[in-house]
N, CA and C of each residue as an Amber inpcrd file, in Angstrom:
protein
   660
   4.9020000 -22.8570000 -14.3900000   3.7650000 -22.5740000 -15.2540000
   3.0880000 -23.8640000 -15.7250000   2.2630000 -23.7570000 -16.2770000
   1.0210000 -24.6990000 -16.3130000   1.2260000 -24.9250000 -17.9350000
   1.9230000 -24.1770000 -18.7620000   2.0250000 -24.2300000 -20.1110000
   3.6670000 -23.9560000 -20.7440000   4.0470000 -24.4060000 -21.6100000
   5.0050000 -24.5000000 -22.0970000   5.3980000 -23.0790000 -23.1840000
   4.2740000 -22.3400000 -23.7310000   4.4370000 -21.4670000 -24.1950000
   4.7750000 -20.2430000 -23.6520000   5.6950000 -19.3690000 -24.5070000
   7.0740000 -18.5950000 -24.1380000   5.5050000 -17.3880000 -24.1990000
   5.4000000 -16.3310000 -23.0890000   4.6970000 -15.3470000 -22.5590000
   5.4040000 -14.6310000 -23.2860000   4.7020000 -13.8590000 -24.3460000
   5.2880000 -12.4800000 -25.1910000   4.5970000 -11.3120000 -24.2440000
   5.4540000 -10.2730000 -23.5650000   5.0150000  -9.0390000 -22.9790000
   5.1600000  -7.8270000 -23.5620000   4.7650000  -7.2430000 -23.4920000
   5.2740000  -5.5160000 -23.8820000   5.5640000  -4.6630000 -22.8140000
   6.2180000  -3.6390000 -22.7750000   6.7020000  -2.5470000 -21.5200000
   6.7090000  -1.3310000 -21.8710000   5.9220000  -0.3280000 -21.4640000
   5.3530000   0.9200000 -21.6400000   6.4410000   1.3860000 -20.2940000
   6.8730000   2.4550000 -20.4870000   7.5520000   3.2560000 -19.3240000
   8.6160000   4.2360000 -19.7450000   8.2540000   5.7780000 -19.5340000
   8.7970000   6.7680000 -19.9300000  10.3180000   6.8170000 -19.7620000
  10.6050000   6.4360000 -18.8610000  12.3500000   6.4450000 -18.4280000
  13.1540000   4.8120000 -19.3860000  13.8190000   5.3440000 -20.0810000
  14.5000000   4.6570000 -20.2520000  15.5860000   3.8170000 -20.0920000
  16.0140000   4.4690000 -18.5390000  17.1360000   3.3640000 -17.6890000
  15.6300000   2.2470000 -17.0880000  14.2100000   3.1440000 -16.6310000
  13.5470000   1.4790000 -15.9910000  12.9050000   0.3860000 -17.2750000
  12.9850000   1.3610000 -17.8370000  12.7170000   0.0480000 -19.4840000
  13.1140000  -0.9360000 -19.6030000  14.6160000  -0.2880000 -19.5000000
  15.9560000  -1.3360000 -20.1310000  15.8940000  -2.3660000 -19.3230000
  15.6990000  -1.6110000 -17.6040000  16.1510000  -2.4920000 -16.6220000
  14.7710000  -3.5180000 -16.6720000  13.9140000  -2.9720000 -16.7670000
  12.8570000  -4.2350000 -16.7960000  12.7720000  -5.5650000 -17.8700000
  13.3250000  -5.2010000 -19.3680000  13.8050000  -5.7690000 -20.0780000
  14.4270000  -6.7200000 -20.1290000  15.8930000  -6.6460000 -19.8650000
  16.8340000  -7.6860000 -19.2050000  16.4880000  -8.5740000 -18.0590000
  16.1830000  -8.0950000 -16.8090000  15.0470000  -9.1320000 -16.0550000
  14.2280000  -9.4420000 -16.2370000  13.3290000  -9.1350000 -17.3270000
  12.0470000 -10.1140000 -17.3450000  13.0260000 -10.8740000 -18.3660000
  13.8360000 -11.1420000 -19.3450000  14.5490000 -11.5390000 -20.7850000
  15.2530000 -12.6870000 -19.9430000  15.6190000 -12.4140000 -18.6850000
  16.4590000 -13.7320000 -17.5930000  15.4660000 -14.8660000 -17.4440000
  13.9370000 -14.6330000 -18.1810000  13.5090000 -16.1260000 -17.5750000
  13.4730000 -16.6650000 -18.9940000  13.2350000 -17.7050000 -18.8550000
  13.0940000 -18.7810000 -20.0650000  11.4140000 -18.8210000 -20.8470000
  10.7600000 -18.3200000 -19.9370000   9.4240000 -18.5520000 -20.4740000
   8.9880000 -17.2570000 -21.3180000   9.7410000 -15.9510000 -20.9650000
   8.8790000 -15.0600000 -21.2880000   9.8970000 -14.2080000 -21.8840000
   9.4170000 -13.5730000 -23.1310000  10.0060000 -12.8800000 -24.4770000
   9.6460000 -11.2210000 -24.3350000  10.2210000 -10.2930000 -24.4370000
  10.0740000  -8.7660000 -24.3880000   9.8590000  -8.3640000 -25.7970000
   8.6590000  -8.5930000 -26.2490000   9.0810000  -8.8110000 -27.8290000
   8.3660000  -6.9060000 -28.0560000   7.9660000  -5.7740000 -26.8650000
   7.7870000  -4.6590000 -27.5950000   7.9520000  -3.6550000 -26.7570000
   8.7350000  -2.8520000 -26.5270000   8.9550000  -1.6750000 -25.6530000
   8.7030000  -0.2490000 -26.4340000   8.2260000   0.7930000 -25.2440000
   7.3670000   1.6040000 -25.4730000   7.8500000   2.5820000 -24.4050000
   7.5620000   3.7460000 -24.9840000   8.4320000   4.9410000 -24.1110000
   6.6540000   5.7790000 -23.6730000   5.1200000   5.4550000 -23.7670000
   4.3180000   5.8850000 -23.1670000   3.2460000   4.6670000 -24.1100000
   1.8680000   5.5410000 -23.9870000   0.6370000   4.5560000 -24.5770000
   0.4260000   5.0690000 -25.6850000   0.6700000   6.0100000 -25.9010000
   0.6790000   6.0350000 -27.8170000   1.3820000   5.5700000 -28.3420000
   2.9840000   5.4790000 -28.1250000   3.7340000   4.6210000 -28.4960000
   3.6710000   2.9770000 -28.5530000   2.9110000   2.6580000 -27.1040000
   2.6960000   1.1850000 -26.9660000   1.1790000   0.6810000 -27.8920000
   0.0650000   1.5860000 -28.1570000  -0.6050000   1.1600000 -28.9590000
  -0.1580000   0.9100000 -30.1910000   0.1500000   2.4280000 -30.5700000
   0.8740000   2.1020000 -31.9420000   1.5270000   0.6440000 -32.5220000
   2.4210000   0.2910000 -31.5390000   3.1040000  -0.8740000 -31.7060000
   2.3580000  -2.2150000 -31.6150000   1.2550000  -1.9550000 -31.0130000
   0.7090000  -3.3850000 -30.7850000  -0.3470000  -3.5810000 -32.1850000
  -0.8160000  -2.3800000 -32.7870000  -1.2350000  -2.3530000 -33.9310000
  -0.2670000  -2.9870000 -34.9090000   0.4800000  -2.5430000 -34.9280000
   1.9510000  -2.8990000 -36.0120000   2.5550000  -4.3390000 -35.8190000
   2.4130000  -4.8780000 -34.8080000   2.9510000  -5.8100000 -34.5820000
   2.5960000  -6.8370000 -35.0460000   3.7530000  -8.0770000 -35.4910000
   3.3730000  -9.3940000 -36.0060000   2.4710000 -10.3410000 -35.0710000
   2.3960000  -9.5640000 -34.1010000   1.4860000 -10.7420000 -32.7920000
   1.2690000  -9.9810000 -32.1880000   0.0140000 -10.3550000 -31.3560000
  -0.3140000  -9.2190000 -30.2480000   0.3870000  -9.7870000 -28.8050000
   0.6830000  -8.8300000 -27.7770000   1.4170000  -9.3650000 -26.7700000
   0.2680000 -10.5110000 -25.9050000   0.9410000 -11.0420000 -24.7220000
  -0.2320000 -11.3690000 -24.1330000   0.2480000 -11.1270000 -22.8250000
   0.8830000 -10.2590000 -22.6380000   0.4970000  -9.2220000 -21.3500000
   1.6370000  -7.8650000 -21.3720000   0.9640000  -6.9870000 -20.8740000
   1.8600000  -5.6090000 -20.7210000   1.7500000  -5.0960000 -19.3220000
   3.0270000  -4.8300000 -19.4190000   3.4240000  -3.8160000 -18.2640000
   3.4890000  -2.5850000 -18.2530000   2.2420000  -1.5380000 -17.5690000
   2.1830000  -0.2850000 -17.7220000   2.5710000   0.3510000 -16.8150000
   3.3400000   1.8250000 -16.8980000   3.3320000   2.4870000 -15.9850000
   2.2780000   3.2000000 -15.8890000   1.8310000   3.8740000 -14.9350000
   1.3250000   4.9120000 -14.9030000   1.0210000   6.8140000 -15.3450000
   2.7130000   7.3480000 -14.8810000   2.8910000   8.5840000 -15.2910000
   3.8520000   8.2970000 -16.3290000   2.9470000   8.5500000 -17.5350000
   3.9220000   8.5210000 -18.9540000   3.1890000   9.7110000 -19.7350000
   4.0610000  10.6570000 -20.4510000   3.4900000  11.3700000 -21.4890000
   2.8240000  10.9050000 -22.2640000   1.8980000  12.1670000 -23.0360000
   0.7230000  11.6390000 -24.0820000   0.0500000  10.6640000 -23.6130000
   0.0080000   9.7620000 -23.6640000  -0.8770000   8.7420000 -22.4540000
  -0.7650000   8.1040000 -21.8310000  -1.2710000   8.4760000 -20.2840000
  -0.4990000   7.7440000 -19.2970000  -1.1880000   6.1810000 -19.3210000
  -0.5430000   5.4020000 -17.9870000  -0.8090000   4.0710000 -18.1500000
  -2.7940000   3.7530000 -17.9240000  -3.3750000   4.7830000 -17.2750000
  -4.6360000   4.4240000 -17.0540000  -5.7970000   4.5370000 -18.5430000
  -5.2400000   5.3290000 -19.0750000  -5.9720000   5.1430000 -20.6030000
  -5.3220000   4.3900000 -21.3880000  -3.8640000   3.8880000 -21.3660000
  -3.7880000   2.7250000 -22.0120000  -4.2980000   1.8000000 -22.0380000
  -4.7900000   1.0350000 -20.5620000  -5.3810000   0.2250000 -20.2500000
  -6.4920000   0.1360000 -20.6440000  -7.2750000   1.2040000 -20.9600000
  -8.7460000   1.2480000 -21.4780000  -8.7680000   0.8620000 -22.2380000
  -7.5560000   1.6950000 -22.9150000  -8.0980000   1.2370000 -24.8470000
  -7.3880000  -0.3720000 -24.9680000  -6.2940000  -0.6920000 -24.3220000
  -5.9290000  -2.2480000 -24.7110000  -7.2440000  -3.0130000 -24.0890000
  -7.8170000  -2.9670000 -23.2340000  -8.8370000  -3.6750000 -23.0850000
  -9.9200000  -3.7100000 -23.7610000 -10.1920000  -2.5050000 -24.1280000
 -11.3410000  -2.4960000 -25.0900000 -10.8380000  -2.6910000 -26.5130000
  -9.6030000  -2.7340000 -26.9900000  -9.6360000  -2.8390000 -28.3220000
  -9.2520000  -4.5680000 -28.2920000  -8.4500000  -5.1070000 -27.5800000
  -7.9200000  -5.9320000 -27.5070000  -8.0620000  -6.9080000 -25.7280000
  -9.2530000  -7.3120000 -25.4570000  -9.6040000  -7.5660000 -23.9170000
  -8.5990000  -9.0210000 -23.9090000  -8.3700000  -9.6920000 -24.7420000
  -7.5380000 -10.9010000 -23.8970000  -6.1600000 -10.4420000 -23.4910000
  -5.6630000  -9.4530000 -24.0060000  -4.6470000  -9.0410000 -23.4420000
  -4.5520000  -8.9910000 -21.5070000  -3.6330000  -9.6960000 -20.9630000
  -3.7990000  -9.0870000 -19.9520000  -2.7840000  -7.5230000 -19.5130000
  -2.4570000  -6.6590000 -18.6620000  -2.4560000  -5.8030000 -18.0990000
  -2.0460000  -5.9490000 -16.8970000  -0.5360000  -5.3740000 -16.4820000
  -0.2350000  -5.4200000 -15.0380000   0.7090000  -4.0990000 -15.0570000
  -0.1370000  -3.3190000 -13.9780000   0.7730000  -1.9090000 -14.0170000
   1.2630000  -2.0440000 -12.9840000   2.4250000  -1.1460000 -12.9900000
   4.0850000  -1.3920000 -12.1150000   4.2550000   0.4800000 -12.0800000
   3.7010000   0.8940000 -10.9480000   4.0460000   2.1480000 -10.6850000
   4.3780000   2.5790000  -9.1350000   5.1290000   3.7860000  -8.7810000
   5.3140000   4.2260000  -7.8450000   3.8950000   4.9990000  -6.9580000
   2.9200000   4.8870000  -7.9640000   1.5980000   5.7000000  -7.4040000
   1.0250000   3.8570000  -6.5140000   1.4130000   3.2640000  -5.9020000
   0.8760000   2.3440000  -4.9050000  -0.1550000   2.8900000  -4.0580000
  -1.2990000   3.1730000  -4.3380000  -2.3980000   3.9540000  -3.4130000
  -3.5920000   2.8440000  -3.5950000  -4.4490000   2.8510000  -2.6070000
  -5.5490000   2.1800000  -3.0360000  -6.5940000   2.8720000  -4.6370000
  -6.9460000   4.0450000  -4.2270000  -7.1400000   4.5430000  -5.4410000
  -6.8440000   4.1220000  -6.6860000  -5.6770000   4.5960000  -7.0670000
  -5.1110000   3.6220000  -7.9870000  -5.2170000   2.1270000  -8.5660000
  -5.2700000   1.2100000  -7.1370000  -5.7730000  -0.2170000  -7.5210000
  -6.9750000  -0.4660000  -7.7270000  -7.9920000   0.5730000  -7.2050000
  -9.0880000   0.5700000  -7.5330000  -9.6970000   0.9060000  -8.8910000
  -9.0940000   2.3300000  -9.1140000  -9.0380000   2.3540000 -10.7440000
  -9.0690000   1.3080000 -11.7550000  -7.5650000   0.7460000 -11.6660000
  -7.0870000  -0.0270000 -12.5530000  -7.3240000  -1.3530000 -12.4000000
  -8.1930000  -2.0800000 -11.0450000  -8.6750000  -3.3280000 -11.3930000
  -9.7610000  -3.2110000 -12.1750000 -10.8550000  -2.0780000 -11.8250000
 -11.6370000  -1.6290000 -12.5040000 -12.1130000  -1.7860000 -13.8480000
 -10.5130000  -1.0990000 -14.4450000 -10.4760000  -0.7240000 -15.6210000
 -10.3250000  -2.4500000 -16.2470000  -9.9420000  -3.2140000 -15.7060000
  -9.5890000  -4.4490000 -15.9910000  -8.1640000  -5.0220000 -15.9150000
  -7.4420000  -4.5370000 -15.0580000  -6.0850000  -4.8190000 -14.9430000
  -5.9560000  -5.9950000 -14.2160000  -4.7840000  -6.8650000 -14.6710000
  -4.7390000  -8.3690000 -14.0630000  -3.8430000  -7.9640000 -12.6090000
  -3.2910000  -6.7350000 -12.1570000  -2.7280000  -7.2480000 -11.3280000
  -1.7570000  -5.4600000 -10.8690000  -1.1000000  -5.6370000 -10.1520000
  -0.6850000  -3.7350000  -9.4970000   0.3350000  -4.2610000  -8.6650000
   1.2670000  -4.0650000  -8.9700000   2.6340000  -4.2400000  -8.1160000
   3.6970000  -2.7440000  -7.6640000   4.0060000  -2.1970000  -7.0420000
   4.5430000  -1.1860000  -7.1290000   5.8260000  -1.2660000  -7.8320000
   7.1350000  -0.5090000  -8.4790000   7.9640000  -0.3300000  -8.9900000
   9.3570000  -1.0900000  -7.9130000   9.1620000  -0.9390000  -7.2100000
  10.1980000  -1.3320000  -6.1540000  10.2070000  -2.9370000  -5.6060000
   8.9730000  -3.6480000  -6.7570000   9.1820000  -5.3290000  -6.2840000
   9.7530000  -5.8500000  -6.8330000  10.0130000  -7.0100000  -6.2800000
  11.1090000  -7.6980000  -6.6930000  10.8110000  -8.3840000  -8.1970000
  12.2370000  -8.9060000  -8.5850000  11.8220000  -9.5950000 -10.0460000
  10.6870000 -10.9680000  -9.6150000  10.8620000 -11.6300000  -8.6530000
  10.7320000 -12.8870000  -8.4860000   8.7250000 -12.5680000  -8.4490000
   8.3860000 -11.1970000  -7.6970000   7.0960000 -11.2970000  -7.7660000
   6.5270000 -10.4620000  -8.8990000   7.4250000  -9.9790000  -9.9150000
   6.9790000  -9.5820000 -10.9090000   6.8490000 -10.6440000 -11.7890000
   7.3610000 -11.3210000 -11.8480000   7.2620000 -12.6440000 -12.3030000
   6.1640000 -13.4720000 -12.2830000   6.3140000 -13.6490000 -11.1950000
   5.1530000 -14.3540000 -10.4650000   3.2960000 -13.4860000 -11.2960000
   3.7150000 -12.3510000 -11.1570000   2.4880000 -11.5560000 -11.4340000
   2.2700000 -11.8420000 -12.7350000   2.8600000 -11.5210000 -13.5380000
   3.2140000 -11.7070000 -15.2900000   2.5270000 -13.3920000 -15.8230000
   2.9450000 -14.2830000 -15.2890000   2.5760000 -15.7090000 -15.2100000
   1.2720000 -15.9580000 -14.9860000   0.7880000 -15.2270000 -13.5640000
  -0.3810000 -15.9050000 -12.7560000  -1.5350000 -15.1230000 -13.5490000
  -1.0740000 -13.4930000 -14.0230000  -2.5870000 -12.9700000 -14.7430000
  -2.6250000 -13.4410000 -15.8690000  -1.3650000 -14.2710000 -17.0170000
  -1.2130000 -14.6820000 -18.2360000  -2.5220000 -15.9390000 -17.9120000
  -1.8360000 -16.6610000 -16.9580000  -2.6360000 -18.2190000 -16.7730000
  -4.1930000 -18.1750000 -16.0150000  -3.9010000 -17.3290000 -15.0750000
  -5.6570000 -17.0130000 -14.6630000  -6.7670000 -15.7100000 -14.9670000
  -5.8370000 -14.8310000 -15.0100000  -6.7020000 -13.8200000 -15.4930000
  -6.1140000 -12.5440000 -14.5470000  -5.6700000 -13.0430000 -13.0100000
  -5.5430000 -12.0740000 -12.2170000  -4.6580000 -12.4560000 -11.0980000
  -3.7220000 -11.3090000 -10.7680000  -2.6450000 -11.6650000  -9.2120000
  -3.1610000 -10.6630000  -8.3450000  -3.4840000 -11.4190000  -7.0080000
  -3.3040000 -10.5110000  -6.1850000  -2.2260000 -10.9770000  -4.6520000
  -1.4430000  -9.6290000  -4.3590000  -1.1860000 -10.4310000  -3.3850000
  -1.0820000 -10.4760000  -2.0810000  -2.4120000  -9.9210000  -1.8440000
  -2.8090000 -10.0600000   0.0190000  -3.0920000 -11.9760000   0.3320000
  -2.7290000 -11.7830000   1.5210000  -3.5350000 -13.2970000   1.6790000
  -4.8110000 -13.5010000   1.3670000  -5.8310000 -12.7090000   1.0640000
  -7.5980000 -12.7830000   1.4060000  -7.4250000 -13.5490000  -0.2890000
  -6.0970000 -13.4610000  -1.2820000  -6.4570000 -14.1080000  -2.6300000
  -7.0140000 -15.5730000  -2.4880000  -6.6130000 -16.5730000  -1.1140000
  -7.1120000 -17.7030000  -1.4330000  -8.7320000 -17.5530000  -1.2150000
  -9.1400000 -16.3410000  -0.0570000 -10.5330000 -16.9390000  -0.4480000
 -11.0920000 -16.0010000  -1.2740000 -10.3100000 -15.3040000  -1.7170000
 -11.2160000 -15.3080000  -3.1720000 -11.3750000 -16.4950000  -3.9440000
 -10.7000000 -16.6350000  -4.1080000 -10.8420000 -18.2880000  -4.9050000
 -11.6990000 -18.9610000  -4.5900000 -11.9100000 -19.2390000  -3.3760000
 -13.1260000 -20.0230000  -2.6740000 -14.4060000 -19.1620000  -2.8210000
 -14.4930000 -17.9850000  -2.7390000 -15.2570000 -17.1520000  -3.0890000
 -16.2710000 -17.1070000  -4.3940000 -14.8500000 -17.3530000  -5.3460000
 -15.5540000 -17.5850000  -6.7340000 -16.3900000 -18.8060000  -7.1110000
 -15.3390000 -20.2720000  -6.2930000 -16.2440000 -21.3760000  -6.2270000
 -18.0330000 -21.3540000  -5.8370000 -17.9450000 -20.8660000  -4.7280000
 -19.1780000 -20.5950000  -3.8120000 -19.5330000 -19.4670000  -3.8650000
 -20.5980000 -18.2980000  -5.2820000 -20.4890000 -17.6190000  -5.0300000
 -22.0450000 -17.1000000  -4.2410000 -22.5060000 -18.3310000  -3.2040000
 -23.8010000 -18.0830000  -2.7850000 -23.4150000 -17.0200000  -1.3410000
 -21.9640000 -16.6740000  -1.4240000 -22.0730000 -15.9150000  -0.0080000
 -23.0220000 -14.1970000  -0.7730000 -22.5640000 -14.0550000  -1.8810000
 -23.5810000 -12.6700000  -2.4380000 -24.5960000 -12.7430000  -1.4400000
 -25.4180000 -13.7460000  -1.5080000 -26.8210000 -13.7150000  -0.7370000
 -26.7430000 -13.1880000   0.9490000 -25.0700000 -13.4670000   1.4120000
 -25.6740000 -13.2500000   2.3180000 -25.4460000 -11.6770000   2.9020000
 -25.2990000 -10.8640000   1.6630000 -24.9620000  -9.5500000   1.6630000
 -26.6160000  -8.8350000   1.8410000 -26.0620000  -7.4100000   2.0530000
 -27.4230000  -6.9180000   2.0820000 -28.0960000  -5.6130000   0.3740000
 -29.3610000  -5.1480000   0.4700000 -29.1830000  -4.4890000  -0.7370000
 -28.3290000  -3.2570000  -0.3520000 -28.6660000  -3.0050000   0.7830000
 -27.0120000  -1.3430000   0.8560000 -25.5620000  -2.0460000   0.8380000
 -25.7050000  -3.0960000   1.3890000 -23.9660000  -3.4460000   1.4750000
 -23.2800000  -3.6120000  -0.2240000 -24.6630000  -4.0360000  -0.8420000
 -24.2930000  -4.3210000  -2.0870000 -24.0680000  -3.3780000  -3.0830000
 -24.8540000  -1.8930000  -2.8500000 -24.7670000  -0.9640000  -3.6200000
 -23.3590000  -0.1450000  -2.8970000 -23.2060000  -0.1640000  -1.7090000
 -21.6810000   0.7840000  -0.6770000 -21.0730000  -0.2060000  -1.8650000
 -20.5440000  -1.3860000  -2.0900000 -19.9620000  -2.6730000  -2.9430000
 -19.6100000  -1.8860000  -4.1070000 -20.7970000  -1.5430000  -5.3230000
 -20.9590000  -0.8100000  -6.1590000 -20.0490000   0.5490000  -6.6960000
 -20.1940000   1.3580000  -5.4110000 -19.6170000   2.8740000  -5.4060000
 -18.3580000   2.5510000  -5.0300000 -18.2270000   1.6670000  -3.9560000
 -16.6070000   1.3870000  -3.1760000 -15.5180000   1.1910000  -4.8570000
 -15.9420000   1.0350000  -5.8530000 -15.0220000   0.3570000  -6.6900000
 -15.0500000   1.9040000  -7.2460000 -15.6900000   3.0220000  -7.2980000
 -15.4580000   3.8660000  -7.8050000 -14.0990000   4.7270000  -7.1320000
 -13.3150000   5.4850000  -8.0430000 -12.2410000   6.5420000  -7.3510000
 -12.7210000   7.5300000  -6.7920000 -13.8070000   7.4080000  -5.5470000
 -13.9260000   8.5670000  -4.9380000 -14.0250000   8.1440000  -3.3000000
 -14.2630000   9.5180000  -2.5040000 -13.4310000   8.8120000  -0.5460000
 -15.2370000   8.3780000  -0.2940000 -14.6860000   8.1300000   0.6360000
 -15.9220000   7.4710000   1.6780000 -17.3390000   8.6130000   1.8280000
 -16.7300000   9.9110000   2.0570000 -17.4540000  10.9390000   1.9350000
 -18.2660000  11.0020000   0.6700000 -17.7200000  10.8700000  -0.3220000
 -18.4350000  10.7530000  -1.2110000 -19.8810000   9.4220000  -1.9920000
 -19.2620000   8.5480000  -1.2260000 -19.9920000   7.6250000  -0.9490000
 -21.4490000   7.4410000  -0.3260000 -20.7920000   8.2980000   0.6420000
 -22.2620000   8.6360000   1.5680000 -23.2560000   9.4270000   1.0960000
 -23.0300000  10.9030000   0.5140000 -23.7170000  11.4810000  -0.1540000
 -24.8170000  10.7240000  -1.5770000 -23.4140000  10.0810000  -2.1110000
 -24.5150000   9.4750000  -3.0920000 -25.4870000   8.2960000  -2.5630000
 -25.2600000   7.5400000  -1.2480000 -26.3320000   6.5350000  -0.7450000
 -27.5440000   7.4380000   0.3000000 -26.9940000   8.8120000   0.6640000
 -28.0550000   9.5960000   0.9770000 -27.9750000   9.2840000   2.4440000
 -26.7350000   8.6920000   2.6890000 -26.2730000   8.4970000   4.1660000
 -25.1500000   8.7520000   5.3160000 -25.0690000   9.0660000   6.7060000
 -23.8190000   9.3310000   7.3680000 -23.1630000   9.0340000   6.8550000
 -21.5900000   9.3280000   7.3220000 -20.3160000   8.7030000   6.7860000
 -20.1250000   7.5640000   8.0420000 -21.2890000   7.6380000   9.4310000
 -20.8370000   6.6910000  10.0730000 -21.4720000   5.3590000   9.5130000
 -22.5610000   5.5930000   8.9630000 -23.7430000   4.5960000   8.3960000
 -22.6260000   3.8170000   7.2780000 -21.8620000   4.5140000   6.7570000
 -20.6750000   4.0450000   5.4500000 -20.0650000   3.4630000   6.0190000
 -19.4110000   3.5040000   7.2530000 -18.1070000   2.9710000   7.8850000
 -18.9720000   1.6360000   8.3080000 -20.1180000   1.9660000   8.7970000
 -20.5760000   0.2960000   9.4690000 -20.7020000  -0.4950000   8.0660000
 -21.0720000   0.0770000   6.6940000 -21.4480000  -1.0400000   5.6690000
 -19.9930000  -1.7850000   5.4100000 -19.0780000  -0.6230000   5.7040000
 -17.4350000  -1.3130000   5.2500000 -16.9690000  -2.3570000   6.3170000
 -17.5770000  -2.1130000   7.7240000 -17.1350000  -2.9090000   8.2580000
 -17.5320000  -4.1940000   8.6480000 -18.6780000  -4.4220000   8.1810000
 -19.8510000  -5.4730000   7.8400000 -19.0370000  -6.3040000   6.9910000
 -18.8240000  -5.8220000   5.6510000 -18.1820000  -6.3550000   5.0200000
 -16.9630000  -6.7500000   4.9390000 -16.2030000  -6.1110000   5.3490000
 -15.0060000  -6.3520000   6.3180000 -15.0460000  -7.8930000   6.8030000
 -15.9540000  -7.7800000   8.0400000 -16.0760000  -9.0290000   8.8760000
 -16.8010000 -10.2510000   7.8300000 -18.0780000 -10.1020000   6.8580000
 -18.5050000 -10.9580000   6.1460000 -17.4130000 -11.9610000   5.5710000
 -16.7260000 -10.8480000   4.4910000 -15.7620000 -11.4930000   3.5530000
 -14.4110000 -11.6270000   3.8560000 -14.1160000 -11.3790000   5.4370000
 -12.9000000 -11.9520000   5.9170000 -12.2370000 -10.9420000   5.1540000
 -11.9170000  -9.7540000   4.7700000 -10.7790000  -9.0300000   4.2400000
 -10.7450000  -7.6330000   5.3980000  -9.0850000  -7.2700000   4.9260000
  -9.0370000  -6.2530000   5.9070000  -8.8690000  -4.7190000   4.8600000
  -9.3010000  -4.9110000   3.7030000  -8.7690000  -3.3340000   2.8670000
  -9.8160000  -3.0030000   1.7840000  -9.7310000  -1.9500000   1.3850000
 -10.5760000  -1.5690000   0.3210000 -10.3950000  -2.5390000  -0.8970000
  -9.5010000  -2.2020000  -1.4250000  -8.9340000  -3.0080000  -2.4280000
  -9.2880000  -4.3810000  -2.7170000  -9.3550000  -4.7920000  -1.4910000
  -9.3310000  -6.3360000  -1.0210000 -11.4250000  -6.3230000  -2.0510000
 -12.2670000  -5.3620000  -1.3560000 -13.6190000  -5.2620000  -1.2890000
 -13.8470000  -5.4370000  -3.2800000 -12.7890000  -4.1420000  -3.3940000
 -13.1190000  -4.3300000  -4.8080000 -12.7740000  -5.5630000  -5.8040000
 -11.6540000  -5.9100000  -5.6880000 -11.5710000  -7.4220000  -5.7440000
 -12.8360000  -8.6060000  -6.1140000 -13.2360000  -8.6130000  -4.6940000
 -14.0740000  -9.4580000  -4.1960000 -15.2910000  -9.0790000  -5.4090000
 -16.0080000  -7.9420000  -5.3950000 -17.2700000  -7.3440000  -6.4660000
 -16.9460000  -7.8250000  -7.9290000 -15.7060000  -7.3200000  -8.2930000
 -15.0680000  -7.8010000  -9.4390000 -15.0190000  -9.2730000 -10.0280000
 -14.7020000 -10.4290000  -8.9360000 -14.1070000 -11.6160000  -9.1610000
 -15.3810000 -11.9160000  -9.1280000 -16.4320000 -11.6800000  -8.2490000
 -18.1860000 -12.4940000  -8.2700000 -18.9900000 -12.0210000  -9.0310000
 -18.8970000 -10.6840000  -9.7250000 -19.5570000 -10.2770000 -10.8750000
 -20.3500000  -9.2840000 -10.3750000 -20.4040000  -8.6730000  -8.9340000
 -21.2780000  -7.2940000  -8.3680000 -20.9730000  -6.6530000  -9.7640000
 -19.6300000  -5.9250000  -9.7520000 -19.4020000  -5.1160000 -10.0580000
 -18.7100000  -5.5980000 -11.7850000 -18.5560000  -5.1910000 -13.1050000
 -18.0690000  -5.8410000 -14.4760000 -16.8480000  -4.8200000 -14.5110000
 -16.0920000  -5.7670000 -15.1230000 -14.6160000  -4.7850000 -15.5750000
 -15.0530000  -4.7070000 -16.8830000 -14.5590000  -3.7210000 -17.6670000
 -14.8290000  -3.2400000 -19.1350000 -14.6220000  -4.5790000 -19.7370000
 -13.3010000  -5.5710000 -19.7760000 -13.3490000  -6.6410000 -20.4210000
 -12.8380000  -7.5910000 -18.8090000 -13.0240000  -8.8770000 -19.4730000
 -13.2820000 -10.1550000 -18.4940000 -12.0010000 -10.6730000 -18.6020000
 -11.3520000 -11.7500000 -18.0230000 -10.5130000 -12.1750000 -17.6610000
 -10.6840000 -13.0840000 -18.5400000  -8.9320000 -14.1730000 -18.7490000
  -8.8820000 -15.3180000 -19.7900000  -9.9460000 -16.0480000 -20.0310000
């Protein structure tokens, strides 16, 4: 890490054997403190209200009673946007990552990764704002440096850009641009080849990090 200060997290997650277990492994590193656990998002707001400090990043699940992890995220972002946000669920779908980068989440790991890249995730959205981890993350980076490649997009590629970040299929896409679904597949694959990525996810990303598209709150 780039800073010496101990990462206070919080952990939202209905089961209480993956709580615990997330607890104790994230509690194994030296940098980072479990200072608030939470059995859903009413519980985890509650607490972050109450609390002597606000965290500076949480780990949400997804399927939790009373509120699951995708409206937590709303409201911690909107009540509280420097917080960052990294949900850890078994729902691994693009959908999902699309949602929740959306919504402003630093980062989407499924339940089954390892400590070392949960770690890794926890750190990198604390210190930059956001983890991702396909390879296409370095040129995002370069992406963000240079962000004159926008220009060399088109105005449909930019609006398919637009809708692509929304949770709905390709079909739906088309209807609202008033076009084939083959006319959709060529804008994806345009872009595809433009920005060097091979996934949806990857697309939304990209809109997100250059500013097409705004997350409810902004990164560090």
């Amino acid at each position: 890490m780039k800073t010496d200060k101990i990462i206070s997290i919080a952990i939202a997650d209905d089961s209480q054997y993956i709580r615990k277990g997330l607890v104790f492994t994230m509690n194994t590193y030296k940098d980072i403190a479990v200072d608030i656990e939470a059995e859903d998002g009413v519980d985890l707001l509650e607490k972050i209200e109450t609390a002597p400090k606000l965290p500076d990043v949480c780990l949400l699940d997804i399927s939790m009673p009373r509120m699951d992890g995708y409206d937590a995220l709303k409201k911690i972002k909107e009540t509280w946007p420097h917080i960052k946000v990294v949900m850890l669920s078994i729902h691994y779908n693009e959908f999902a990552i699309i949602r929740t980068f959306k919504d402003g989440a630093s980062a989407f790991l499924p339940k089954e990764a390892a400590p070392s890249e949960l770690y890794a995730a926890i750190t990198q959205s604390y210190e930059t704002g956001l983890y991702h981890t396909e390879p296409t993350s370095t040129y995002m980076s370069l992406a963000l440096q240079n962000k004159s490649i926008i220009t060399d997009l088109t105005d449909k590629e930019i609006e398919f850009l637009r809708l692509a970040c929304d949770d709905i299929h390709y079909k739906e896409i088309a209807a609202k641009m008033k076009v084939s679904p083959r006319t959709i597949d060529s804008y994806r694959d345009s872009l595809f080849a433009k920005l060097k990525v091979h996934s949806r996810a990857s697309l939304v990303l990209f809109a997100i990090r250059t500013g097409i598209v705004p997350t409810i709150a902004g990164g560090k």
